[in-house]
Structures are given as C-alpha cells and as structure tokens.
C-alpha positions in Angstrom: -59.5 175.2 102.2 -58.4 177.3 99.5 -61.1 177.6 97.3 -58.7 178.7 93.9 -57.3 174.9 93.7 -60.4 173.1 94.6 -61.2 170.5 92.0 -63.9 167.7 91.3 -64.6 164.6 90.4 -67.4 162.7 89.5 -68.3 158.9 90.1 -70.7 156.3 90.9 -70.6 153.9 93.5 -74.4 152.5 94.0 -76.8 153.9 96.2 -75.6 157.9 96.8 -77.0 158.2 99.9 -74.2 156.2 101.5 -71.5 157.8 98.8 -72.4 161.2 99.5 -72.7 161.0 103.7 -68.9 159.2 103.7 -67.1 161.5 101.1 -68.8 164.7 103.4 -67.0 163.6 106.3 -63.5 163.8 104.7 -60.8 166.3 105.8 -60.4 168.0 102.2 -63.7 167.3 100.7 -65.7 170.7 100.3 -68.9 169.2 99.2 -70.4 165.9 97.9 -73.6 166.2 96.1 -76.1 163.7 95.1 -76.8 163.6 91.2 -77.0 161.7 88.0 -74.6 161.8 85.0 -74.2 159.2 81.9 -77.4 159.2 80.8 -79.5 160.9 77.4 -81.9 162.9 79.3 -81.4 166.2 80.3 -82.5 167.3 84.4 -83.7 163.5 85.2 -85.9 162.9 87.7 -84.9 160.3 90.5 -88.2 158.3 89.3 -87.0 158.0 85.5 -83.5 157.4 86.6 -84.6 154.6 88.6 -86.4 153.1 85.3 -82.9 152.5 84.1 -84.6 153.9 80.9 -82.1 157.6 81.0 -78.9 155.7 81.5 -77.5 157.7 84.0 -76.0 156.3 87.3 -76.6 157.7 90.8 -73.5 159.6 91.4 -71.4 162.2 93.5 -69.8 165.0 92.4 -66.8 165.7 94.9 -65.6 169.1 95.4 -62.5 169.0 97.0 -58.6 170.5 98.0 -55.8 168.5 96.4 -53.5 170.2 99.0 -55.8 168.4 102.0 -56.8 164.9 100.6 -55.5 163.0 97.2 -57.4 162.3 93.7 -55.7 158.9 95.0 -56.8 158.8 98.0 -60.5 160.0 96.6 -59.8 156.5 94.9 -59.2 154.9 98.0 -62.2 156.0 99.6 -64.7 155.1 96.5 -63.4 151.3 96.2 -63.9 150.9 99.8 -67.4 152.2 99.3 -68.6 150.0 97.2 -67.7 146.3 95.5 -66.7 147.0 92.0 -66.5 143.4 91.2 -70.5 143.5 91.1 -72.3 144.9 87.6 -74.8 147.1 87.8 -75.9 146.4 91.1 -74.6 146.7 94.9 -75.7 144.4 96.6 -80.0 145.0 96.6 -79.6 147.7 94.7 -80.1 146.1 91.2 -79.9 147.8 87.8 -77.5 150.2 85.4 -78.4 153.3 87.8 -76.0 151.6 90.7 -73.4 150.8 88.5 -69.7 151.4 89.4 -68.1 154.3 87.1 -65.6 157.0 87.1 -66.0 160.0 84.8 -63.0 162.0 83.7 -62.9 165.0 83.0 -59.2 164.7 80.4 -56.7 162.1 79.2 -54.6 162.9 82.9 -57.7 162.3 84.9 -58.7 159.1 82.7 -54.9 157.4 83.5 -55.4 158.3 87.3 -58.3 156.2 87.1 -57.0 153.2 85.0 -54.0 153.3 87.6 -56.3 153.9 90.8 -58.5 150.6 89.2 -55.3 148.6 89.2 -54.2 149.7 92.4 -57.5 148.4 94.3 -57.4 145.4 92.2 -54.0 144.2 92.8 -54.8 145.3 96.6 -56.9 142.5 96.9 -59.6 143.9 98.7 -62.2 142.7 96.6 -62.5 139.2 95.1 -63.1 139.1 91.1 -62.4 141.3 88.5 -63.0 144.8 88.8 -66.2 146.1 86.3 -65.8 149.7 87.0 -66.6 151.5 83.7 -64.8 154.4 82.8 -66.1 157.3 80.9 -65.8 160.9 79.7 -67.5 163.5 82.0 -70.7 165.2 80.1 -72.9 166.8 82.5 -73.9 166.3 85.9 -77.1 166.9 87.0 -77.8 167.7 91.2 -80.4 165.1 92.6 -83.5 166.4 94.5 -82.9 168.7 97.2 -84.7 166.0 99.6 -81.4 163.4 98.6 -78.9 165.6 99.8 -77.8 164.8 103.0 -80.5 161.9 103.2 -79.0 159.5 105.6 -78.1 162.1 108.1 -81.9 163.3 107.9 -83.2 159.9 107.9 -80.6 157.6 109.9 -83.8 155.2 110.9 -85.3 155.0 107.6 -85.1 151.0 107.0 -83.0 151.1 103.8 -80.5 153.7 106.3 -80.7 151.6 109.1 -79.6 148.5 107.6 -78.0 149.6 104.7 -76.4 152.9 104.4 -75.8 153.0 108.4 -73.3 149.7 108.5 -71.2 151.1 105.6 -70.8 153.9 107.4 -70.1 152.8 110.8 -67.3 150.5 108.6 -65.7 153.8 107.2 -65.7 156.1 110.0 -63.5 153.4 111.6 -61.5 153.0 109.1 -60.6 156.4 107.8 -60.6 157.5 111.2 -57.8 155.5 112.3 -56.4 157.0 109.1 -56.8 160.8 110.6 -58.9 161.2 107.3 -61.6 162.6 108.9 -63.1 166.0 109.9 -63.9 166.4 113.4 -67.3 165.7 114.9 
C-alpha cells in the first residue's frame, strides 16, 4: 500500500465488532478501528455510549488505498454489513448507538454517499427504505483497546458465536468470490 494516498472514512453500521473484523480482511483496507463519533461528549466510554445518553454511534474508521479497493466499493461492503432499512437498531442490537450513518468528511465525500445510498437502494438488496443518516465528520474517538479485534479474540463469546460469526461467514463468501479479500 502506499501509505501517501491512504484515506479514511468513517461510518456506522451496528455492532463494530462485526464491522471492524470484515472491513480488516479487505485487500486495500490498512486498518479498521473500533470507535464512537456523533455524539457531545468528548473520549466516551463504551458504558456511557451504550446509555444512548452521548449520542455517538458505534463506528469504524477505515484507513484505506483508493488505488487497491474503492470509496464505492467501501460502500458496497458497509450495506452488505448491515440492514439500513432498520432505525437505530440491527437486529438485537437496539438503540441510537447501532444506528446506520456515514460521516463525511466534504461536500465530494457527502455526494459519494447520497449516490452510494441510491445505489444499494435501487439494488434491491434490502426491502424498505433506506434510513442511513448522513452527517458531517467531527471527531472520532478509538474504542477500548479490549474492542479492537474482539471477534477474532473472542470467536466463542455467545453474542460472536451467533451473531458476529454468521455475518462473517456470509462475507467471506461473498467478497471472496469477489477476489476482495486478503489472503489467509
């Protein structure tokens, strides 16, 4: 990877641990880190976050090659992830913490979102209209050390083994049939 032309991106798709382990396996992707932007707190905890009371959302910030793998096909990836269709929840995972958001970082970044929304809706992947809120990147705050990497750490935790696991056994086919990932 070169790392002059690396770029990120920040966004929320529910739960990161599942966000996070996927986006870390893509050929491109130089690091995805679990952390919290959108809220009024500085440095949130994962305890007040999950209070709903900061207003962040769990997120991932993506460090990545645009010569190796797409903002678009970033896109790609995070609808997949996750059912934008559902408000501030996926699935189990209730409350404004899990909702579905992109930040931007500028007005290009902010129409590459609006189109890669339109793309997945009209793609008919999920069923419903899309609720993914767009916003204006602030600040984004790393998660705990012990949430980085948590699903590779933790594969049998129960939430991992019947959540997180699935997913991720769903996008390694996937993507993999796409060459998109790194090798194993």
């Amino acid at each position: 990877m070169n790392n002059n032309n690396l770029e990120k991106i920040v966004f929320g798709g529910g739960c990161f641990w599942c966000v996070e382990s996927c986006f870390n396996m893509l050929k491109g992707v130089q690091s995805a880190i679990s952390g919290y932007s959108g809220g009024h707190k500085d440095n949130p905890t994962y305890q007040e976050v999950c209070t709903g009371e900061t207003g962040h959302a769990e997120v991932v910030e993506i460090t990545y090659d645009p010569s190796i793998i797409s903002y678009e096909q970033l896109m790609d990836v995070f609808f997949f992830l996750h059912d934008p269709t559902q408000l501030n929840r996926q699935g189990n995972d209730i409350g404004t913490q899990y909702r579905s958001v992109i930040y931007y970082k500028d007005d290009v970044e902010k129409a590459k979102a609006e189109k890669a929304i339109k793309v997945s809706q009209e793609s008919g992947r999920w069923t419903g209209t899309y609720v993914t809120e767009l916003a204006p990147f602030e600040k984004f705050w790393p998660a705990e050390q012990y949430h980085q990497g948590y699903y590779n750490e933790n594969p049998t935790q129960p939430y991992c083994s019947a959540v997180v696991g699935p997913k991720i056994q769903k996008f390694k086919k996937h993507f993999g049939e796409l060459g998109m990932l790194n090798q194993e």
